[in-house]
C-alpha positions in Angstrom: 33.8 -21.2 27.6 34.5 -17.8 29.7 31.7 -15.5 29.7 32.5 -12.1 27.7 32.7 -10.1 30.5 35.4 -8.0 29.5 34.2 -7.7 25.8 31.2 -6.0 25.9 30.1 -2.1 26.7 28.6 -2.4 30.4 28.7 1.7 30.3 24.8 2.9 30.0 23.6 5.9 27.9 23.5 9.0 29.9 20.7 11.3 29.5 17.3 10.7 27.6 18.9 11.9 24.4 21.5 9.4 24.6 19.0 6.6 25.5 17.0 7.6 22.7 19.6 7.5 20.3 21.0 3.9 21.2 17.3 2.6 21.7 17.2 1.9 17.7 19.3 -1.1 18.0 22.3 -2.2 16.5 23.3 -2.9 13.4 26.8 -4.6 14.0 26.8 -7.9 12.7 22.9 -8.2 12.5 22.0 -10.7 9.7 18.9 -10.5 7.6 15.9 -11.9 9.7 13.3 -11.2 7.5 12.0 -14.1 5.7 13.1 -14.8 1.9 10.4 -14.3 -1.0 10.5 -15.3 -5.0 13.0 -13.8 -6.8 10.5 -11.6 -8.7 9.5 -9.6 -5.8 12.7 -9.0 -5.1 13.8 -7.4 -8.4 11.8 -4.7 -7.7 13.5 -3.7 -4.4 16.7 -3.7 -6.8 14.4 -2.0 -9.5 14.4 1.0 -7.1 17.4 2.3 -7.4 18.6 0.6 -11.2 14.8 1.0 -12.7 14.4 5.1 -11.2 17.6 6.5 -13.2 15.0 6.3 -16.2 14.2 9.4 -14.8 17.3 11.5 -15.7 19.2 8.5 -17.9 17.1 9.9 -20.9 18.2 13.6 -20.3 21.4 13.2 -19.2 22.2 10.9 -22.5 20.7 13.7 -24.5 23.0 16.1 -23.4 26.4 14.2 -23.4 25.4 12.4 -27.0 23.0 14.3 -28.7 21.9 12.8 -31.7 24.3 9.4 -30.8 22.2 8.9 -27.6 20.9 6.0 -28.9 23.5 4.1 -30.6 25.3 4.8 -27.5 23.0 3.7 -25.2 23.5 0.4 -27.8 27.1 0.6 -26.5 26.0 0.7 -22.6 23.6 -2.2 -22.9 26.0 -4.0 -24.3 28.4 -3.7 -22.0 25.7 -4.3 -19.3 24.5 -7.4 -20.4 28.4 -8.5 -21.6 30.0 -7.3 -18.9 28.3 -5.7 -15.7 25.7 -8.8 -15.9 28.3 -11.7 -15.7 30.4 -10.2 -13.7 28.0 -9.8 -10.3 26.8 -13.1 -11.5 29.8 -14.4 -10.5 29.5 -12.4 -7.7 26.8 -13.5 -6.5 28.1 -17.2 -7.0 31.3 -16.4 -4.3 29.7 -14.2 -2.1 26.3 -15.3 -1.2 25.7 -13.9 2.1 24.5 -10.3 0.3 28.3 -8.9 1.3 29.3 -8.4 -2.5 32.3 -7.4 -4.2 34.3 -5.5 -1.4 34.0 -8.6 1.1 35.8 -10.5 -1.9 38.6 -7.8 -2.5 39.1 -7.8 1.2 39.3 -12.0 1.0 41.6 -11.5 -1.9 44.5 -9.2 0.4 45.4 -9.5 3.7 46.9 -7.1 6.7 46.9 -3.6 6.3 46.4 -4.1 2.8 43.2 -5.7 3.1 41.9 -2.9 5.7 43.2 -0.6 3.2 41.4 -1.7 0.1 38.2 -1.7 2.0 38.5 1.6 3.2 39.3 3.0 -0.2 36.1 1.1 -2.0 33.8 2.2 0.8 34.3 5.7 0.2 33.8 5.1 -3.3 30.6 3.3 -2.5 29.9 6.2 -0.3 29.8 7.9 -3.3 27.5 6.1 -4.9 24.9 6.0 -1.9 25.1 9.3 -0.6 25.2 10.6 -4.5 22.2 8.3 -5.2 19.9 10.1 -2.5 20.7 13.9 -2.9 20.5 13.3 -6.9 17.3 11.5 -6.7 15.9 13.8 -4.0 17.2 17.0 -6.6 15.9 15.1 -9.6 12.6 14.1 -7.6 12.4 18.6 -6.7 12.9 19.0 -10.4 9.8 17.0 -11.9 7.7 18.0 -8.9 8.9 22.1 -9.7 8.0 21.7 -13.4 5.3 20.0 -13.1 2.2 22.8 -14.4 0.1 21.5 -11.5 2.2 20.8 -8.8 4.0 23.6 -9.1 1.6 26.3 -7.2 1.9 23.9 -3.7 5.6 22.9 -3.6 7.0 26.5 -4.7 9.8 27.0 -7.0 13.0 26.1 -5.2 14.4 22.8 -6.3 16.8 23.1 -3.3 14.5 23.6 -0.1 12.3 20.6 -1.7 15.2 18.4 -2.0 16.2 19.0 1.8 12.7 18.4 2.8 12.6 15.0 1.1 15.4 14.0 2.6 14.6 15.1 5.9 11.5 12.9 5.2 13.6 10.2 4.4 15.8 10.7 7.9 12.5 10.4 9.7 11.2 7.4 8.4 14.4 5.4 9.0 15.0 6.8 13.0 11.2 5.9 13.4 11.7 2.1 11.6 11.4 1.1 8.1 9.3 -1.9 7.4 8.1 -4.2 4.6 10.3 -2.6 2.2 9.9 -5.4 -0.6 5.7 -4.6 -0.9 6.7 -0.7 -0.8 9.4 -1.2 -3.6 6.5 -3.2 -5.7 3.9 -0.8 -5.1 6.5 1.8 -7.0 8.1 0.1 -9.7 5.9 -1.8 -11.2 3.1 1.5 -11.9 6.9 3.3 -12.8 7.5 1.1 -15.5 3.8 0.6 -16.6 3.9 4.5 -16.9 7.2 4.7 -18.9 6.4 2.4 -21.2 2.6 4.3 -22.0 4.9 6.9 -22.9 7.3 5.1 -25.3 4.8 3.7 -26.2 3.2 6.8 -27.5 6.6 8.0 -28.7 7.1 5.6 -30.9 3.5 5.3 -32.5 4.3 9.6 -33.2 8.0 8.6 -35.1 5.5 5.9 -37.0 3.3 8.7 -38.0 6.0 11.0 -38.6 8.6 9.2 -40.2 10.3 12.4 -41.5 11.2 12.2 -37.7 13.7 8.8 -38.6 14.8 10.1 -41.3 16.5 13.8 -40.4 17.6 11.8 -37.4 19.4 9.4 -39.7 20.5 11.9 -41.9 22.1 14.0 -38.5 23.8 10.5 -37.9 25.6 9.7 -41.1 26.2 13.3 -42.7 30.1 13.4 -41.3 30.8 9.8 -41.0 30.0 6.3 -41.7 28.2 3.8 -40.0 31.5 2.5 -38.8 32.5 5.5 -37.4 29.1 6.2 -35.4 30.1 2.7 -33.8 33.5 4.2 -33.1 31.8 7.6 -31.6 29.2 5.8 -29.7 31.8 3.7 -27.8 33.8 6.7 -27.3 30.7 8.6 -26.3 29.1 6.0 -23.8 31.7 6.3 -20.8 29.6 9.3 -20.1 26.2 7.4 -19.7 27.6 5.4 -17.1 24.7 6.1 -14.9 22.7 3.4 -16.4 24.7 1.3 -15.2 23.9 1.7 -11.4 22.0 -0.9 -9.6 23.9 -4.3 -9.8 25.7 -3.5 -6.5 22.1 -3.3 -5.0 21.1 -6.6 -6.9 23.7 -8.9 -4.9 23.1 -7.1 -1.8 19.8 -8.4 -1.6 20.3 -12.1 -1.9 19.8 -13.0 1.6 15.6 -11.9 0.5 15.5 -14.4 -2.5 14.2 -17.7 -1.7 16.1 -20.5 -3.2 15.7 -23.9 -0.8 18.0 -26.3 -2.9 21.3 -26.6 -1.1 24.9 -27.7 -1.8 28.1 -29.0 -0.6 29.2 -27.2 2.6 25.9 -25.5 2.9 25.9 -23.2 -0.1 22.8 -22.1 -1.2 22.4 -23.0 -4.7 18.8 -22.3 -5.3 19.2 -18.4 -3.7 22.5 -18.3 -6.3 20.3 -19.3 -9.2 17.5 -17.5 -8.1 19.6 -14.4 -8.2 21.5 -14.7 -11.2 17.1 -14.6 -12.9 17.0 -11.7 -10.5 20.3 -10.1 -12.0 19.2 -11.0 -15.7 15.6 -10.0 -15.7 16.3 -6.8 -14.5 19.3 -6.6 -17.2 17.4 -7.0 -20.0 14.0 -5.4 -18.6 16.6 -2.2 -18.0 18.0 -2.3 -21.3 15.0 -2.4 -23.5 13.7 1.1 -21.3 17.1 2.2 -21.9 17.3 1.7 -25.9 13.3 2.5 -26.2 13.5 5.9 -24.3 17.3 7.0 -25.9 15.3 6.5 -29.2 12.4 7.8 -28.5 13.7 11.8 -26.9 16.5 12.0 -29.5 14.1 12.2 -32.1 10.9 14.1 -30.5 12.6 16.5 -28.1 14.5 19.3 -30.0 18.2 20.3 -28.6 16.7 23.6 -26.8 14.5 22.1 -24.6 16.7 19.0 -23.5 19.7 21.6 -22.7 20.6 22.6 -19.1 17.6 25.1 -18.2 15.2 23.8 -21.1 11.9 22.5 -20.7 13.3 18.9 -20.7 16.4 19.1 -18.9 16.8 16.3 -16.8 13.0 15.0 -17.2 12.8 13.4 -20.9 10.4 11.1 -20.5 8.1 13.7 -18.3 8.4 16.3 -20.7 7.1 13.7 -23.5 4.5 12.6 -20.9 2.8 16.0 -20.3 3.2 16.8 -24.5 1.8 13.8 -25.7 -0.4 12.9 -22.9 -1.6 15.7 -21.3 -1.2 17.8 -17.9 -2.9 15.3 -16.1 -1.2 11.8 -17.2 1.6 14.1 -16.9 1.2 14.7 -13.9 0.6 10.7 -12.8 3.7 10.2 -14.4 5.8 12.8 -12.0 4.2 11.6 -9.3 5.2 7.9 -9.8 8.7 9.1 -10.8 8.9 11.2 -7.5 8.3 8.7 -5.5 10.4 6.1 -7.0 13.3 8.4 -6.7 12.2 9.1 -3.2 12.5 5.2 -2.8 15.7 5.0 -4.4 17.3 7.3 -1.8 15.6 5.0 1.2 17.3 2.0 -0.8 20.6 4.2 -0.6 20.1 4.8 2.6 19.3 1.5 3.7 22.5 0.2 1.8 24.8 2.4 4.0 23.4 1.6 7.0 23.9 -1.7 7.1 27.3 -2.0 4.7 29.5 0.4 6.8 29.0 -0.9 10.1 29.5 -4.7 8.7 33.5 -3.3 8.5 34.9 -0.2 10.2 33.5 -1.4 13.9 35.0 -4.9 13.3 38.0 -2.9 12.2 38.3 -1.0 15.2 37.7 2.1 12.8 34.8 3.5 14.1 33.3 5.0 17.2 30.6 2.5 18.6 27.4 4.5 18.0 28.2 3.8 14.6 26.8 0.6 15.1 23.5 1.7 16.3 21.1 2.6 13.4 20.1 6.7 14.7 23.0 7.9 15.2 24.1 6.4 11.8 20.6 8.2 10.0 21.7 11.3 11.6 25.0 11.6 10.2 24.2 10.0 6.8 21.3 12.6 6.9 23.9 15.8 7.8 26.2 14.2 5.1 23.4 14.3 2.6 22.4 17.9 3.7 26.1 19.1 3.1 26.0 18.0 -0.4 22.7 19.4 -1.6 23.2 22.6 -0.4 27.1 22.1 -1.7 25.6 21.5 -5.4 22.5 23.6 -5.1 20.7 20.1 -6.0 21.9 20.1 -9.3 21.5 16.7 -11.0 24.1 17.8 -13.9 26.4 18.6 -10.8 26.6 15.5 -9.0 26.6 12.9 -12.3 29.7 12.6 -12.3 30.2 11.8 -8.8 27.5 9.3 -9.0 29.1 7.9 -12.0 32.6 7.6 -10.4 31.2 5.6 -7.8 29.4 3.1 -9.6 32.0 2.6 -11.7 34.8 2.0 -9.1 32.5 -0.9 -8.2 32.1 -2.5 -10.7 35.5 -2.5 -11.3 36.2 -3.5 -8.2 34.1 -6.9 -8.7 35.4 -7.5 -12.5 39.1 -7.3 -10.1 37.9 -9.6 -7.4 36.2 -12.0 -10.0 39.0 -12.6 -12.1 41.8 -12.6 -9.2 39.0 -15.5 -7.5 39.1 -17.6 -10.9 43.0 -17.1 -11.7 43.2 -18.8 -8.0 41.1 -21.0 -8.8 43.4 -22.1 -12.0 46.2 -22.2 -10.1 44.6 -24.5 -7.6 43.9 -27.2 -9.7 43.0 -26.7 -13.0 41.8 -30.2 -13.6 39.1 -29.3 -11.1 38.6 -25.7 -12.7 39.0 -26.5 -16.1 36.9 -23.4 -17.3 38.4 -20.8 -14.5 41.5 -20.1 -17.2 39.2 -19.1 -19.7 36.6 -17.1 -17.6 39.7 -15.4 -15.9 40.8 -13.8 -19.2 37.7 -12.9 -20.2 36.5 -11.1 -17.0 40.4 -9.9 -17.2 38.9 -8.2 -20.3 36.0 -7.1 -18.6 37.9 -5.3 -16.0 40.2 -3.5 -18.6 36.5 -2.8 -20.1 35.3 -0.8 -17.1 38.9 0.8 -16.6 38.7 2.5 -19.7 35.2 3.5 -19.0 36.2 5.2 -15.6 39.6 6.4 -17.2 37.5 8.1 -19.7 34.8 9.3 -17.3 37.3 11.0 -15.1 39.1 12.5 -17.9 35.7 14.3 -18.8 34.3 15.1 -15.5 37.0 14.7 -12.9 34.7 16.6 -10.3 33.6 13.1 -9.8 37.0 11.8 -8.8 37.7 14.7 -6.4 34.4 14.1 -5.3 35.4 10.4 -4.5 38.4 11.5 -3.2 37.0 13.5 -0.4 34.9 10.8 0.5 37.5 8.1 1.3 40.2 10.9 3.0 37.6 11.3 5.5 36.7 7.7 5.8 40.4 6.9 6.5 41.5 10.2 8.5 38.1 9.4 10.3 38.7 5.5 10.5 42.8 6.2 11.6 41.8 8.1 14.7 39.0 5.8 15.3 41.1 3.2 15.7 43.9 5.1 17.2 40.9 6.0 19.9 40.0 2.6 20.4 43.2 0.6 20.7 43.0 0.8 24.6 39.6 -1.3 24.1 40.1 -4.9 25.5 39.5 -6.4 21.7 38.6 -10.1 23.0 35.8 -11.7 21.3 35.6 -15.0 23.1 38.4 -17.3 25.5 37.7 -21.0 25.2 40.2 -23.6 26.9 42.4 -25.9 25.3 41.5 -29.3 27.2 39.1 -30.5 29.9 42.4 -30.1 32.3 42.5 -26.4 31.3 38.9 -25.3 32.5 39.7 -27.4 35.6 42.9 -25.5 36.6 41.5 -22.0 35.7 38.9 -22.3 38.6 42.4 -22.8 40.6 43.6 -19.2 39.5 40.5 -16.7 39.5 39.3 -14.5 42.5 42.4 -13.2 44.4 44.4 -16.4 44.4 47.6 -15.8 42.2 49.8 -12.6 41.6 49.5 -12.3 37.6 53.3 -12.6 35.7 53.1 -11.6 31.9 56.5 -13.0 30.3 57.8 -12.7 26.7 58.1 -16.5 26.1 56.7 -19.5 28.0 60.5 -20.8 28.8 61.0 -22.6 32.3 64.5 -20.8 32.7 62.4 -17.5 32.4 60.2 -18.4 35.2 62.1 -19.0 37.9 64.6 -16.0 37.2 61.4 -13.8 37.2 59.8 -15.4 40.0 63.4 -14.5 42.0 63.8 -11.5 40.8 59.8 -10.9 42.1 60.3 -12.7 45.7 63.7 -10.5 46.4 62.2 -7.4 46.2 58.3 -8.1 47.2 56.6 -9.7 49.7 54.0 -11.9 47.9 51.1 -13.9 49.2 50.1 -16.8 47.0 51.6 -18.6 43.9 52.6 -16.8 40.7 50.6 -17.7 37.6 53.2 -16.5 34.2 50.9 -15.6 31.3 52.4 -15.6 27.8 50.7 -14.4 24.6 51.1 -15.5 21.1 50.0 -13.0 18.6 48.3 -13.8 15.5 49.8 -13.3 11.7 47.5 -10.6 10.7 47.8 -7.7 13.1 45.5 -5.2 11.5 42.4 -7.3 13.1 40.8 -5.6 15.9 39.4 -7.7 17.9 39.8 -11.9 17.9 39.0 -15.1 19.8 41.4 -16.3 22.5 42.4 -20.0 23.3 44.0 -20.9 26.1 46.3 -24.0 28.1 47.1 -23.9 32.2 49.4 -25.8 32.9 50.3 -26.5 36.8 54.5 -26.8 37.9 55.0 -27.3 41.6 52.6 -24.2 43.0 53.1 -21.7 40.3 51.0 -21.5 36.9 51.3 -20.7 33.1 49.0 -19.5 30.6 49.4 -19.4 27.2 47.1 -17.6 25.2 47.0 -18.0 21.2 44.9 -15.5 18.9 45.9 -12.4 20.5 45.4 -9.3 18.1 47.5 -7.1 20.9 49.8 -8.2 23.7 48.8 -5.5 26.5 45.6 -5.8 25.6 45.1 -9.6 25.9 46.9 -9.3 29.1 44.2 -6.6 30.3 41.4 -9.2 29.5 43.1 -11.7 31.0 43.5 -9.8 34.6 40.6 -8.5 34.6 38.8 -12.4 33.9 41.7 -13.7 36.6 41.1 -10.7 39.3 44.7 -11.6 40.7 45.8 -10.3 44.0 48.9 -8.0 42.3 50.2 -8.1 38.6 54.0 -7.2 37.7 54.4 -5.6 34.6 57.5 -5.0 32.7 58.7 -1.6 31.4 61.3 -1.8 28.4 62.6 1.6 28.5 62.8 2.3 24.6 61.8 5.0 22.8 57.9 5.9 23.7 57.2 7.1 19.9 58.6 3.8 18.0 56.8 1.9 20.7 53.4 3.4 20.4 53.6 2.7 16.5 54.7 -1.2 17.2 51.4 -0.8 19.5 48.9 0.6 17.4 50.1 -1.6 14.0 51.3 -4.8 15.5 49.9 -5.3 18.9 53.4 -4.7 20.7 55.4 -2.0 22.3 55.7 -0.7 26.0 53.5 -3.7 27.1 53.5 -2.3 31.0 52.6 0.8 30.6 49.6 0.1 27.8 48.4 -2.8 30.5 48.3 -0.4 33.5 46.4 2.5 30.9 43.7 0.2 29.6 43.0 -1.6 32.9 42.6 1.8 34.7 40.7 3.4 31.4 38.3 0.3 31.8 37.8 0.3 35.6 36.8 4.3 35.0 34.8 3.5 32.1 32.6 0.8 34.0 32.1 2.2 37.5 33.4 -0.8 38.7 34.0 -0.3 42.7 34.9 -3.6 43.7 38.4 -3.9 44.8 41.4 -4.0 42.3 44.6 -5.5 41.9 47.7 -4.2 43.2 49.4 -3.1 39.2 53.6 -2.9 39.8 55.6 -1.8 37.2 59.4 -2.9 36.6 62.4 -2.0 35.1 63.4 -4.9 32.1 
């Protein structure tokens, strides 16, 4: 095994901003270290982000379903526990390392199409995360603003308190966030405890008043039948999607849930079941709040207060809280739902920064201090800024983004799911007897959540445009990232094929050879190159011919090497397989060798068509892209020990 010596930053941070800013660590490729803990602990770190929307699901049903809030929140908890529950249970079955539906879609293609896909479905799930912070910190404003008691200390501006929460929430993270499992606990469980006090209470008033039931009833039925309130309510519910949020979350945490029983290959069957009681419990836990508190505000709180600006807009259950319970449960309850939606944006948060640089660094699409955990705060922190003050921390405003985003998800693993167990069929269906069957129904599933989006896009397509800004600059952003980066070495590791290998490379390091990079490893080749070389320079030691074979899949960014030296009179040739880029492979490989001269060929063509072959397969003006990265590198490192002597020919 070579030592990486040519794959690794050896540049330090300049200044003490710079050190600071890089002295939080990395985040590329860092696996979860901390150590894994029952199931049920663990729901509540999901719980966070799927359990919090009971603070604006309520309102937000109100207003897009009025009186068929709850028969279509029926409608959404069906689909959850039908649709959204099996299919990241499934999930969670093929992609147990916490990496979740996109790492399947991306399994599922390959090439540019593969990089492609990802990009798209992480600005989607950009969406969602960013989305989920500024609307929980602007939701989080709102019940602290309206709250009678509250309101003298934290003024009247939802805005300015929604940009300091989240500037709370930048701080925490670039100082370290720790034991977020006994923080998430601490929350949800006194969240829950609270909401259901005050369904609780709700529903004991509708017993007392059962007058209540019955004008709702009568608002129900008085234009249609029961069949057609079914009808409406599934028409209806594409525009709660928001209750739906949460399951992405749920898989992402896997790698905490203890599970010690293991399969074949190493698969961790006890985390898998583990999670899918994880994945259920907070299911059905989510669905009876969601049914409960639907009921409960359509029939207690009258259609002037829930409306945008009412008393109730956009805190149901806090606006029952303070008029059943009094000012001072109330308030209780707005401080547990503040700080459950504050935790719900350091979930978000946390999600990002650790899901985007899994991908666009290996991808070559991003700078490097993307994969150091400040620098990512800071700009996940500007981007959060941006999009409160762009919707004045409006919850109404940025639903539909939200929504959008969790849909597209979804979607995306319903896709991945069936496309995984239609492959499977084909594979053998004696061994998969049940993937046909599973396949069509998750096929149904997926058409399931494409009508919901469809529909959900029709009625708000702010949340689409939304979306769409969000993966144009995660692709224009990841293009020139990558187009920035090409001249990068992109070598992970070089191992040898064969003892005799290793042996012979010792031969051909430290100023011993003149370097020879050919198109094909062809003994004819050879010795018309090495006469061609000899007739017009005056060499001193052997010639060593390296020749790279590229991989299939030239959209990787960076790849293991494995290489062969052969010996043939006092001349040598390397042959190098894995290579993501010719001119690149051939920098490593000087700069590992440190020949005495190496002769590089220039083709001649056109520069443009050549830069393209180079950036998208790996190929093009070899010489010239050798000679730029080598000399890009040397300047990069401050490397002062002597170089070799780089010649460039004419084909």
């Amino acid at each position: 095994m070579i030592p990486e010596v040519a794959t690794r930053a050896t540049a330090k941070p300049r200044g003490p901003v710079a050190r600071w800013l890089f002295a939080g660590g990395s985040l590329e490729n860092v696996e979860h270290r901390e150590r894994a803990h029952p199931w049920h602990r663990v729901m509540w770190l999901t719980g966070v982000d799927y359990f919090s929307s009971l603070a604006y699901q309520p309102g937000i049903a109100l207003i897009a379903a009025g009186y068929l809030a709850p028969t279509a929140t029926l409608v959404l908890v069906a689909v959850t526990l039908l649709g959204a529950l099996p299919v990241y249970a499934a999930v969670a079955k093929r992609s147990y390392a916490g990496q979740g539906s996109i790492a399947m879609l991306e399994n599922l293609f390959s090439g540019w199409k593969s990089k492609l896909a990802v990009l798209v479905l992480l600005g989607f799930a950009g969406t969602d995360f960013v989305i989920t912070m500024t609307l929980s910190a602007a939701d989080a404003a709102r019940h602290a603003t309206a709250n009678p008691l509250l309101a003298p200390y934290v003024g009247g501006s939802n805005l300015w308190l929604a940009i300091l929460l989240l500037l709370i929430l930048a701080v925490i993270f670039l100082i370290g966030f720790r034991e977020a499992i006994a923080v998430a606990t601490a929350l949800a469980i006194p969240f829950i405890l609270l909401n259901a006090v005050v369904l609780g209470a709700g529903v004991v008033k509708i017993a007392q008043h059962l007058e209540l039931l019955a004008r709702w009833r009568e608002a129900l039925t008085a234009h249609m039948d029961w069949t057609g309130v079914v009808l409406a309510s599934a028409v209806v519910f594409p525009k709660l999607a928001l209750g739906l949020s949460g399951f992405e979350t749920g898989v992402a945490v896997m790698p905490l849930v203890a599970g010690n029983e293991q399969g074949p290959d190493g698969v961790p069957l006890g985390r898998i079941r583990n999670t899918h009681k994880l994945l259920a419990a907070a299911a059905l836990l989510m669905g009876a709040l969601l049914i409960s508190s639907s009921f409960v505000t359509a029939l207690l709180i009258p259609e002037t207060d829930y409306r945008n600006g009412g008393a109730a807009s956009g805190r149901a259950l806090a606006f029952l809280a303070h008029r059943m319970l009094g000012n001072a449960f109330g308030t209780v309850f707005d401080i547990s739902t503040i700080t459950i939606l504050w935790f719900a944006g350091a979930s978000a948060m946390a999600g990002l920064i650790n899901l985007i640089p899994r991908y666009l660094p290996r991808f070559g699409m991003a700078p490097r201090w993307v994969s150091y955990r400040r620098p990512m705060v800071l700009l996940l922190f500007a981007v959060d800024l941006a999009v409160t003050v762009i919707f004045g921390a409006s919850v109404e405003a940025q639903g539909s983004a939200y929504a959008t985003g969790v849909l597209v998800l979804i979607l995306s693993a319903a896709v991945a799911v069936t496309v995984g167990l239609w492959r499977d069929f084909q594979a053998g269906w004696r061994r998969h007897r049940a993937a046909l069957p599973l396949s069509i129904y998750f096929g149904a599933v997926s058409l399931l959540f494409v009508y919901t989006l469809v529909a959900n896009v029709i009625e708000r397509p702010d949340g689409a445009i939304i979306s769409a800004v969000f993966i144009l600059m995660i692709v224009t952003l990841s293009a020139v990232s990558r187009y920035q980066r090409a001249r990068e070495l992109r070598v992970s590791t070089l191992t040898f094929v064969g003892e005799g290998s290793a042996a012979l490379w010792q031969e051909l390091t430290g100023k011993k050879v003149n370097l020879v990079p050919l198109g094909g490893a062809v003994a004819e080749d050879q010795l018309r190159k090495a006469g061609e070389i000899r007739q017009h320079y005056r060499l001193n030691g052997p010639l060593a011919f390296l020749h790279v074979n590229l991989i299939d899949n030239r959209s990787e960014f960076i790849a293991p090497l494995r290489v062969a030296v052969r010996k043939q009179n006092e001349n040598f040739t390397i042959e190098v397989w894995g290579a993501v880029a010719i001119a690149n492979t051939i920098a490593y490989i000087t700069e590992l060798i440190d020949p005495v001269s190496v002769f590089l060929t220039l083709t001649r063509e056109n520069l443009m068509l050549q830069s393209l072959r180079y950036l998208l397969w790996g190929e093009g003006e070899i010489g010239l892209m050798v000679y730029t990265i080598l000399v890009r590198y040397w300047e990069w490192t401050h490397d002062q020990s002597p170089k070799p002597t780089l010649y460039l020919m004419s084909a």
